[in-house]
N, C-alpha and C positions, 0 to 999 in steps of 0.2 A: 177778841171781838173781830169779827170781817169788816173786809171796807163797805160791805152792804150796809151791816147794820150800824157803822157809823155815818155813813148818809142818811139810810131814814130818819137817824134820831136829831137829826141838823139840819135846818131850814139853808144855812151855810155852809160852803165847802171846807169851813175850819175847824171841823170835827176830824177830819181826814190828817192820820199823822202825818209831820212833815216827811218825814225818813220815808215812808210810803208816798209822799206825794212828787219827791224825787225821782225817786226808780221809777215814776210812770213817765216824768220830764227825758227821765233815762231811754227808758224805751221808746219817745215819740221821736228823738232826736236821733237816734239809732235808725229809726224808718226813713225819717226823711235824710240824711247821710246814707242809706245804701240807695234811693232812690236818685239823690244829685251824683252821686259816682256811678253810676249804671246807665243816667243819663250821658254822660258826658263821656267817659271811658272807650264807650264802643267806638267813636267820633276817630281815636288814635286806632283802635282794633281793623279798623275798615279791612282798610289793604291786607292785611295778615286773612282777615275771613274772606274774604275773596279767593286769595289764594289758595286758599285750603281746600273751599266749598265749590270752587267754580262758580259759574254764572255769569252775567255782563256787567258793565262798569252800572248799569241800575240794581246790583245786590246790596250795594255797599249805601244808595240810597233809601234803598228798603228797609233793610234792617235799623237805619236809625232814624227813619218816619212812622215804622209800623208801631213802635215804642213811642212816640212822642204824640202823634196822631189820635192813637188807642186811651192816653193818658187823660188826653185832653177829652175824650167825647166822654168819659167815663167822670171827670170833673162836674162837668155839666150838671148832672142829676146824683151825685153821690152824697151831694149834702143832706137833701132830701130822703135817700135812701138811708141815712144816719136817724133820720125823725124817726120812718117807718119798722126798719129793725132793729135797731138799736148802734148807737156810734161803739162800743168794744166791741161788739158781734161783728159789726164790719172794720174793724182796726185787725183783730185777729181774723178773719177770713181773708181779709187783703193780704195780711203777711200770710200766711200763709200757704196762699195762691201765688205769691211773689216769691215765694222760695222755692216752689216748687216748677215753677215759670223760669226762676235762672236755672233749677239743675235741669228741665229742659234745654236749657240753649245751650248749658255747657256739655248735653250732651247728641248735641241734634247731628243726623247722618247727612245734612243737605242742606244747604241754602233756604229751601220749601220753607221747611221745618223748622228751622231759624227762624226765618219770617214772624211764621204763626207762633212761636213760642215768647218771641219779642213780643208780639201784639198780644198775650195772654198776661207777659208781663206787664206790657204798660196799662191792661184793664186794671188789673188786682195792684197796680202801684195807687189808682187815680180812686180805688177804692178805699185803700190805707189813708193815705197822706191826710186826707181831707178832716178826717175822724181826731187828728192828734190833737189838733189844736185848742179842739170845742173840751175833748177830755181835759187837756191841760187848765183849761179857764175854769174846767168846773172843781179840781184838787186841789188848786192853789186859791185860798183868801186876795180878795182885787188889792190890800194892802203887801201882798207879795209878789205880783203875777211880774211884774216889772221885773224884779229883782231874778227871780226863774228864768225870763226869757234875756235876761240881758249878755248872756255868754251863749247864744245860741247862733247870733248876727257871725259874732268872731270865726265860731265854729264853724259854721257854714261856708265862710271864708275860705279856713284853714282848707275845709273839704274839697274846694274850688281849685288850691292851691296844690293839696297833692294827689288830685285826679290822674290828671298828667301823668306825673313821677309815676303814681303805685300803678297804672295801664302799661307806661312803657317798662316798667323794672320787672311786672310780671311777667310778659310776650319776651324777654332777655331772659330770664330764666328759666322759663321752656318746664316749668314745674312737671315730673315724672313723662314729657312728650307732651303736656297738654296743649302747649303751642297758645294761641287766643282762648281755649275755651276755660284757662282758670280766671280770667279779670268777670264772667260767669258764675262760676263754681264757688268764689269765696265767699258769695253773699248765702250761699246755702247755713254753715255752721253758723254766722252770724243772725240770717232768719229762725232759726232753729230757738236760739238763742234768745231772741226780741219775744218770739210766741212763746216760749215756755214761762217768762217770765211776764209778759204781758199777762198769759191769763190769769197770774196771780196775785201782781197790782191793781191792775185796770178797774176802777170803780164800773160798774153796772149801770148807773145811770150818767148819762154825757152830755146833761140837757136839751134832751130832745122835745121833740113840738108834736104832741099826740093828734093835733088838729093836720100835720102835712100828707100832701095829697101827692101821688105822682100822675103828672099827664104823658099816660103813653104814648097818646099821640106825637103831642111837642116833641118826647125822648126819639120816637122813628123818624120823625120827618127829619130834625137835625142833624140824625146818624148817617142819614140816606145822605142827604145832602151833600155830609163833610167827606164821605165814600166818594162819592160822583167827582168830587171834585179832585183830591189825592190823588186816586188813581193813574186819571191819565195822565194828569200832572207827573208822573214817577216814569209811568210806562209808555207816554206819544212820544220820546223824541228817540228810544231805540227801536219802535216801532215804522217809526215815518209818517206821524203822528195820523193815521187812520180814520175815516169818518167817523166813526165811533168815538172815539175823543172828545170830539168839539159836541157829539151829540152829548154825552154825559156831562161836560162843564156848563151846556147850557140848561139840561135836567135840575143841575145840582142850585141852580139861579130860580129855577121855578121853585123848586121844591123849599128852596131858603124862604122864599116871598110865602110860600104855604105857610111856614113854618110862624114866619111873624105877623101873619093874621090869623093863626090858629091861637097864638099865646095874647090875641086882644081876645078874644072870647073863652078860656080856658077860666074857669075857678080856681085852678093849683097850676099859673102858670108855669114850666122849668125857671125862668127867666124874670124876675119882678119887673112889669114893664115899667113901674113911676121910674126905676133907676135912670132907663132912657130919655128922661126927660130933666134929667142933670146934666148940663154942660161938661159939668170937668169929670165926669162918668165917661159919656162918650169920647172925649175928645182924646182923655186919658186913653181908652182902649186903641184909641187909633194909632197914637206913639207907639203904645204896648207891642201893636201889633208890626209896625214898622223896626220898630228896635230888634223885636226877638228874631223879623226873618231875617236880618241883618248880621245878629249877631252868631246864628244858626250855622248860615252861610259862609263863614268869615272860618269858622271851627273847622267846618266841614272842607271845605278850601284847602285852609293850612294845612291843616294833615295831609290830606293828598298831595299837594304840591311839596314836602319835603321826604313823605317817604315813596310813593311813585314815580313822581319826577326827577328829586335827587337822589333817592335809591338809598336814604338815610333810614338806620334802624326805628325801631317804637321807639327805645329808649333815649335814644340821641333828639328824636321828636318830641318825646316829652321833656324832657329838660331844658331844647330849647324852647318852650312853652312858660317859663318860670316866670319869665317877665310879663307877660300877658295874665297870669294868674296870680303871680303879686300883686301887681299893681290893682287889679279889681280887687282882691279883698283888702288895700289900704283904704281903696276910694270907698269899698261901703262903710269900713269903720268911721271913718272921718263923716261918712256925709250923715250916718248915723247918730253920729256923736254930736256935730256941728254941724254942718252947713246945711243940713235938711230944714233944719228950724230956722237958722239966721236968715240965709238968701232965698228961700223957699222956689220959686219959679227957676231963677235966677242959676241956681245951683242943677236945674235939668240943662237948660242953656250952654253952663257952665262945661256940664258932662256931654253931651252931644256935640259939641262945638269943638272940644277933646279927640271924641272919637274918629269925628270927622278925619281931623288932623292925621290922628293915630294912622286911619285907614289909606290915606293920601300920603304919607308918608311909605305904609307899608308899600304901596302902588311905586313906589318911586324907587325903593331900596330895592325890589327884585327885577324893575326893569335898569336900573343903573348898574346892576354888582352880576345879573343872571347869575350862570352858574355858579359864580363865584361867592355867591353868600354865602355868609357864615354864621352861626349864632350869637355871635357879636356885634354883626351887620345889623341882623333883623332886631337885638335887643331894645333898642331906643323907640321904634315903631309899634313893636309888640307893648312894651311895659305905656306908652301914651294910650292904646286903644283899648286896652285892660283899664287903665285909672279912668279913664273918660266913659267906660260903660259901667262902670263902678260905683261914678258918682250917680246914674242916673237911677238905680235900683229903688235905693229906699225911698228918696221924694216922691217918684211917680208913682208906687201902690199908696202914699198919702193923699196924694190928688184924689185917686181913683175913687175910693172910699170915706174919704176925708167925708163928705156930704152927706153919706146915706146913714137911713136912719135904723136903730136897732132890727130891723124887720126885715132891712132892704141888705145889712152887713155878709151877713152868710149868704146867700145867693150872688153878692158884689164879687166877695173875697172870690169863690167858686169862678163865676166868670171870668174873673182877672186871669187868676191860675192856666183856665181851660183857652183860652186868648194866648197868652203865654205860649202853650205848650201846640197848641196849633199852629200857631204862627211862626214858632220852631220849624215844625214840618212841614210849612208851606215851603219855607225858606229855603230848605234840604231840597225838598221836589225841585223848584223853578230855578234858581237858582244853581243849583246841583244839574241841573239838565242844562241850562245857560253855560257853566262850565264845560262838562264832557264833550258838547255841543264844538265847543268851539278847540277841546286837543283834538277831536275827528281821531288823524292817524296819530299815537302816542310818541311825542318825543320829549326832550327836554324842553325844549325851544314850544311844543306846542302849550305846555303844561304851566309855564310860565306867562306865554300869551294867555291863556285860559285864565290864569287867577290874577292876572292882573285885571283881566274886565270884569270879574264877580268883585275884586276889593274896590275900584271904580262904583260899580252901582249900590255895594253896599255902603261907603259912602255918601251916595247920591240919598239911599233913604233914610239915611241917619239925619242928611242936611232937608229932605222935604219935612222930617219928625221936627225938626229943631224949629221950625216954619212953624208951627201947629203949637207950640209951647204958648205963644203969645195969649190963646184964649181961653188958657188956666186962668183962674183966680192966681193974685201975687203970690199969696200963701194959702197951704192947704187948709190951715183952721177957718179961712174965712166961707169956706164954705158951711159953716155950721152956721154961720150967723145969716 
């Protein structure tokens, strides 16, 4: 019997064998793992693709905005777009497009090409991801779903943990000359792999909403918007930030204010306005959005400053990376397990408060030691700024969502994500331009003044986000009440 016709004949998703309702758990966790390493990875590749590709010190910003950027606007509306054709239709079109997006970039003749192969991969990733979940909710019995997703926190962990390692061990082994473009290329046979098996498990129906409406409007104006804005964020400061610049970020201010008075009169808003009128909704996004350009920043930083400044291998980079990506996947199991529930508010405090340190410390260790750091030096700063954003993950998507209600969840969860991933690349742009801004002519000496003032303000936003915790609810359940 197909998994079709054990849906229609079950009002329940407990007609669906379990052994099948795994290998879809298999394949959704497979997506979003090549999607956080592909995230993260190129972060370490930068320098190496610069090298290779040519271009200015804004290539290395491109490439990992164009992917984060792309991800995010395609979040936005891909829930929606789940109602409309269906959540496997777009689980497999996403992978894909996303396999077929990396063996682009692991095969691109230019920098150009990179670019736009990155940004094709972060559409068809923000088209995948979003679809896993709602499938997973509809294979698994609510008496099991717990149980499914509970080694998935871990995983994602582990993922975090050996990003690093398997980016730097790959650029060290220089697989057949391929230099950067295999931490690329591996995700092909493993896409290959998710799709072919995907279309074999994957139920047909993912709970979709036959009544959802897309407004293309909302969908352009937003697009335009976060466009206008990116851009010159990436490209004023090697430009000499040009009149055009300022004219596009203030484009992208009107065009946002279009945007959310278009979604008070839209029937299928992108966006459920009631969510905005949830305190720990908004207030939550604002952390979110604080946190991630922070934390974005801080990636993007480090790698530059140990393998163009100290002229240290990917590999050596990524390993000394272990302590920063330990310690985050201790800090989500624990606040996972405990402290999310126990301390509820208290436990974001907890984790911001950490980081803070983390990052004030890192500030301290490369202006005290300069050149003379070592991986041993940076360990004790790295592994505090890792636990301390660690702890903040799980709690604050409870806030966020904690309150809203069955109708408002899926468009919540969506925006969080697309918040997230924007905020990323905000962070990369300004940030990233605040940096290079300030090594001018590269030396050691410049490259270490540079990242000491990106770890300083990233810092400073971690301690204005910590400010803003205060007008959470204590704990996230009491938002339902």
């Amino acid at each position: 019997m197909s998994i079709d016709q054990h849906i229609s004949q079950a009002s329940t998703p407990t007609a669906l064998p379990m052994r099948t309702a795994w290998l879809v758990l298999a394949v959704v966790v497979l997506a979003d793992v090549m999607d956080l390493i592909d995230s993260s990875i190129a972060n370490l590749a930068g320098p190496s693709i610069r090298a290779d590709l040519g271009g200015g010190e804004v290539t290395v910003q491109w490439v990992l905005s164009a992917y984060t950027a792309a991800f995010a606007l395609g979040l936005v509306t891909s829930g929606r777009l789940g109602d409309l054709l269906g959540r496997r239709r777009l689980f497999l079109l996403g992978m894909t497009g996303f396999t077929l997006a990396s063996l682009a970039c692991g095969l691109a003749p230019d920098a150009v090409f990179l670019i736009v192969a990155r940004t094709l991969q972060g559409l068809c990733g923000s088209v995948m991801i979003p679809q896993g979940l709602a499938l997973v909710k509809v294979v698994f019995p609510p008496q099991h779903l717990r149980k499914a997703l509970t080694p998935v926190g871990p995983l994602m962990g582990l993922t975090m943990v050996a990003g690093p390692i398997l980016a730097g061990w790959l650029l060290h082994l220089d697989l057949f000359g391929s230099q950067w473009r295999s931490i690329f290329l591996i995700n092909v046979p493993f896409g290959v792999a998710a799709a072919v098996l995907g279309r074999r498990v994957l139920p047909r129906h993912g709970g979709e909403d036959p009544a959802a409406r897309l407004d293309l409007t909302g969908v352009g104006l937003l697009t335009a918007a976060s466009a206008l804005l990116i851009i010159p964020l990436i490209q004023g400061r090697e430009l000499g930030w040009p009149v055009w610049t300022y004219v596009m970020m203030a484009a992208a201010a009107v065009l946002l204010a279009l945007f959310v008075v278009s979604q008070r009169h839209s029937e299928h808003p992108v966006i459920t306005p009631s969510l905005f009128r949830k305190r720990s909704f908004v207030v939550g996004l604002v952390i979110v959005a604080g946190f991630y350009a922070s934390l974005s920043a801080f990636v993007l930083v480090i790698n530059l400053l140990l393998q163009q400044g100290m002229h240290w291998t990917p590999l050596h980079t990524g390993l000394t990376l272990i302590p920063w990506a330990l310690g985050t996947a201790v800090a989500v199991l624990l606040a996972g397990a405990v402290l999310a529930e126990k301390l509820g508010r208290a436990s974001l405090r907890l984790g911001l408060s950490i980081a803070v340190v983390g990052l004030l410390a890192l500030w301290w260790s490369i202006a005290h030691w300069g050149a003379d750091i070592t991986v041993w030096k940076l360990a004790p700063a790295l592994l505090l700024t890792g636990f301390g954003s660690g702890l903040v993950f799980v709690p604050l998507v409870d806030f966020i969502i904690g309150d809203a209600t069955a109708e408002e969840v899926g468009t919540g969860a969506g925006l969080l994500n697309a918040v997230q991933q924007f905020a990323g690349a905000i962070g990369v742009a300004a940030l990233g331009t605040v940096f290079f801004a300030r090594v001018g002519h590269p030396s050691v000496h410049s490259y270490f003044a540079a990242s000491e003032l990106v770890f300083g303000i990233a810092a400073g936003l971690n301690f204005l986000t910590l400010l803003l915790v205060g007008l959470l609810p204590t704990h996230a359940q009491q938002a339902h009440g």
